[in-house]
PATOR-806392 format. One line per field, with one value per residue: residue number from 1; x, y, z negated of N, C-alpha, C in turn; residue in three letters. Coordinates in steps of 0.05 Angstrom, whole numbers, plus 5000, padded with zeros to 4 digits. Example, Ala and Ser with C-alpha at 12.3 -4.5 7.8 and 13.67 -1.06 7.14 Angstrom:
2
pos <- (1|2)
nc1 <- (5264|5257)
nc2 <- (4886|4955)
nc3 <- (4844|4858)
cac1 <- (5246|5273)
cac2 <- (4910|4979)
cac3 <- (4844|4857)
cc1 <- (5264|5258)
cc2 <- (4934|5001)
cc3 <- (4844|4843)
code <- (ALA|SER)
This chain:
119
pos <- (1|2|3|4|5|6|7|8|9|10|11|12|13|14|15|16|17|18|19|20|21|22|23|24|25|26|27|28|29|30|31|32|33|34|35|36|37|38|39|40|41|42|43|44|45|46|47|48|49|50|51|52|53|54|55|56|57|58|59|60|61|62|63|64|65|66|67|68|69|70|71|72|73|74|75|76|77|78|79|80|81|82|83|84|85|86|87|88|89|90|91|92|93|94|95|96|97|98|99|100|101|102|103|104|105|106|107|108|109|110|111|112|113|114|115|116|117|118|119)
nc1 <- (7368|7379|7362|7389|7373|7349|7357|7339|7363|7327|7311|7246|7248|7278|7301|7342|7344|7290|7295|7329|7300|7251|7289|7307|7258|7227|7265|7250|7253|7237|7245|7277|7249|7275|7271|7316|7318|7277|7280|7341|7398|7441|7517|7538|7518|7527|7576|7581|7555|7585|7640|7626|7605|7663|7678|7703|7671|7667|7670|7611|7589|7549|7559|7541|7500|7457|7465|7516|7544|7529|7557|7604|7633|7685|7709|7763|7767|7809|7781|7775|7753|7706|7687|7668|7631|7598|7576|7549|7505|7478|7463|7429|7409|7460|7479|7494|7459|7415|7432|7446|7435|7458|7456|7530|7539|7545|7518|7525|7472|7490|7509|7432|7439|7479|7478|7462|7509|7509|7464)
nc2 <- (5943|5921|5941|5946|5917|5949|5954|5966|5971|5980|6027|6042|6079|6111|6171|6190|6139|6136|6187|6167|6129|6167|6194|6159|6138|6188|6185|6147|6108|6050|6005|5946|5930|5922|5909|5916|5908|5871|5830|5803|5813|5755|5734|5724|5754|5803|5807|5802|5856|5889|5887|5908|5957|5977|5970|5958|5908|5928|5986|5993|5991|6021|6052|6077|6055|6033|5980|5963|5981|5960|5909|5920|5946|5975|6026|6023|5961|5903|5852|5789|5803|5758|5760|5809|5813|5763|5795|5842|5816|5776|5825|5861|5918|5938|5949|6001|6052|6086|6024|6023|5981|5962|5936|5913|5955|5989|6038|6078|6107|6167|6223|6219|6237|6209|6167|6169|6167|6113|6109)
nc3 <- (7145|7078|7021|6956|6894|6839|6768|6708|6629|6579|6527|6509|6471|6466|6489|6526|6559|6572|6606|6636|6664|6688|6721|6755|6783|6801|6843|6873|6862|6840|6782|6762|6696|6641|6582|6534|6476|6462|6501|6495|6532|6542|6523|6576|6609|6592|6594|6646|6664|6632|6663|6714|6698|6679|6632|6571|6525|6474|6482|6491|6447|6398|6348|6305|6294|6238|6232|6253|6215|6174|6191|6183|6232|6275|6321|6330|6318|6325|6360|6393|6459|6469|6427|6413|6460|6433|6382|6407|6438|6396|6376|6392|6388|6384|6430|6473|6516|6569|6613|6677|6738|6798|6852|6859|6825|6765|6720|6656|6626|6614|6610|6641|6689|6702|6730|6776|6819|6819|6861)
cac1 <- (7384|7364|7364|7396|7356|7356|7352|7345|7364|7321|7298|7228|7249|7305|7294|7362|7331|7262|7299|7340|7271|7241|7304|7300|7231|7234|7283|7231|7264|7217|7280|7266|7260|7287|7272|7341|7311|7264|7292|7365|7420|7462|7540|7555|7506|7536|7607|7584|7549|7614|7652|7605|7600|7696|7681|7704|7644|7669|7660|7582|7573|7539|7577|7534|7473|7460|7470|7544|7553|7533|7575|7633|7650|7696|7714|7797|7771|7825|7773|7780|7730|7686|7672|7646|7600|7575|7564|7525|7491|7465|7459|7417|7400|7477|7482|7487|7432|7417|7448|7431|7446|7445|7484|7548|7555|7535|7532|7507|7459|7495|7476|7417|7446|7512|7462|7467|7536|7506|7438)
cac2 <- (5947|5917|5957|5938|5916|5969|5940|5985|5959|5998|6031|6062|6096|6126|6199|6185|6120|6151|6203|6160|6112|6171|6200|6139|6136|6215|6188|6132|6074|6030|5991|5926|5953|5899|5920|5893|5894|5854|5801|5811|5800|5740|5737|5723|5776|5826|5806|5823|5886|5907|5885|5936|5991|5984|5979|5933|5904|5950|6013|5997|5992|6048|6047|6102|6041|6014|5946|5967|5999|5936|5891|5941|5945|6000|6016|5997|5934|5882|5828|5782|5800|5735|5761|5831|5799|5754|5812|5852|5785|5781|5846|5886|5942|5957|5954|6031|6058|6057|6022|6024|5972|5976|5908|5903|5970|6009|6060|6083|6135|6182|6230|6209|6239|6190|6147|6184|6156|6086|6109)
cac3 <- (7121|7043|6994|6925|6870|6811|6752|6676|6612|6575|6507|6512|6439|6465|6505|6546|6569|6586|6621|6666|6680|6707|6744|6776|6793|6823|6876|6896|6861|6812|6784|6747|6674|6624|6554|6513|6440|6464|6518|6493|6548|6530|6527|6599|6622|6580|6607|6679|6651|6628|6679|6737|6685|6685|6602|6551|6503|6448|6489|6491|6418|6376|6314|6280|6277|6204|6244|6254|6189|6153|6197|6178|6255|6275|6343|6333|6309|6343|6364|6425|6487|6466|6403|6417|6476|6426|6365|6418|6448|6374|6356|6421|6376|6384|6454|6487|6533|6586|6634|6692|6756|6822|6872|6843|6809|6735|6709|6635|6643|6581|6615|6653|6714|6714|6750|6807|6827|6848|6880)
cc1 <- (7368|7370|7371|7375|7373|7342|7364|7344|7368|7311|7272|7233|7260|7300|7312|7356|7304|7262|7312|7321|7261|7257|7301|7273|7219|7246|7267|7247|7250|7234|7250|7271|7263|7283|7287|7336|7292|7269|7325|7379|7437|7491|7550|7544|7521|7568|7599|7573|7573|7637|7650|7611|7641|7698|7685|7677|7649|7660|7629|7581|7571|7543|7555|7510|7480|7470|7505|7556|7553|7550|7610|7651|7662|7709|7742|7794|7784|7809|7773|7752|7707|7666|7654|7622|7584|7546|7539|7503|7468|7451|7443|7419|7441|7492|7472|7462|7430|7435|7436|7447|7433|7478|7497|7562|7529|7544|7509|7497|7458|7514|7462|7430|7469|7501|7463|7486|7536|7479|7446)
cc2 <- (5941|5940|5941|5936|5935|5951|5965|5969|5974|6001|6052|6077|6111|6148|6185|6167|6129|6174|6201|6143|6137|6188|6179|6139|6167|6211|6161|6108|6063|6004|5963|5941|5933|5918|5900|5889|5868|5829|5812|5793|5785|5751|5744|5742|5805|5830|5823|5859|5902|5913|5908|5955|6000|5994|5957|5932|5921|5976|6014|5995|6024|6044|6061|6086|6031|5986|5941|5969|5971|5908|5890|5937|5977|6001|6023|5977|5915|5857|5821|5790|5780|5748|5791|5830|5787|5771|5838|5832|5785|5796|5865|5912|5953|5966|5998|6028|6082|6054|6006|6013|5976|5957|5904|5929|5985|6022|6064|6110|6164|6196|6223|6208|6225|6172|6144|6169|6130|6089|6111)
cc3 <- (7096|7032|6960|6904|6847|6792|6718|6657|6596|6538|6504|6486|6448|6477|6524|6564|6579|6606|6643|6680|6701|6722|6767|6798|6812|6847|6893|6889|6838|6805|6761|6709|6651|6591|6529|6486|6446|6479|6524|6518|6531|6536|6551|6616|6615|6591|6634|6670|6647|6650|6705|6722|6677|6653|6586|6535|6482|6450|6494|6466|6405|6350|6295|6274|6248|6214|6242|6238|6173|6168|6196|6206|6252|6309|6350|6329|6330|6343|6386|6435|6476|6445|6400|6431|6455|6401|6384|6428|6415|6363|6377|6408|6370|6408|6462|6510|6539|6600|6659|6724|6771|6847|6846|6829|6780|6727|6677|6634|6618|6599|6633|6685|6731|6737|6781|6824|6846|6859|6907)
code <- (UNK|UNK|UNK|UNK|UNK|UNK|UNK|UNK|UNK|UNK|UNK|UNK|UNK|UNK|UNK|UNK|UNK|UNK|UNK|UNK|UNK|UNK|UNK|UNK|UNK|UNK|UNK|UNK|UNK|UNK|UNK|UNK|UNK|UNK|UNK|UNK|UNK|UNK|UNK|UNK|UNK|UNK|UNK|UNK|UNK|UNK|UNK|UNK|UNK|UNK|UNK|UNK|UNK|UNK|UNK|UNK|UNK|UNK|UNK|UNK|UNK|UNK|UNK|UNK|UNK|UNK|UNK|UNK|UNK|UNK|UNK|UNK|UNK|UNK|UNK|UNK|UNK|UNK|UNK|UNK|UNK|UNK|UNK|UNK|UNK|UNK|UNK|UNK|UNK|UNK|UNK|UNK|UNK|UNK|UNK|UNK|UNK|UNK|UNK|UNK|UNK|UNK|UNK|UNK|UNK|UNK|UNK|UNK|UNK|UNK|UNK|UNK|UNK|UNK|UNK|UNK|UNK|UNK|UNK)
């Protein structure tokens, strides 16, 4: 039997994110740990991302960043699918966290322990 690659897409700033790395790592899984400010997921990554985690691109944005605030997003804004992938694609620092894969399923680890679900 394989085992699924884990894979975190991660903010070492963040506590929530530092707290589902080492939930992870307690149950004996050393996941791939992707740090998204730094090697941002493009568009079509962020689609499947969404797609696993059963969330539109809007429901990952963190409205309350200055990033958001000065782009005057709001989360009724009526924009097509393309265009929120690409404003997070652009924008990492408004992507949520973490999230945390595992095959073909995700979950965002808010709270750490949602994780649980696909181990």
């Amino acid at each position: 039997m394989t085992t699924a690659k884990t894979v975190i897409f991660h903010n070492p700033r963040c506590s929530k994110s530092r707290e589902t790395l080492q939930l992870l790592r307690d149950t004996g899984i050393e996941p791939e740990v992707v740090e998204y400010l730094k090697d941002p997921p493009d568009a079509a990554t962020l689609d499947a991302l969404c797609r696993k985690l059963g969330l539109e691109p809007q429901e990952l944005v963190r409205f309350k960043e200055e990033q958001a605030k000065s782009l005057e997003l709001k989360p009724k804004d009526q924009r097509p699918r393309a265009e929120w992938l690409r404003l997070l694609a652009q924008n990492p620092v408004l992507i949520e966290r973490p999230i945390v894969v595992r095959g073909a399923k995700a979950r965002l680890g808010r709270p750490p322990e949602a994780v649980r679900e696909i181990l």
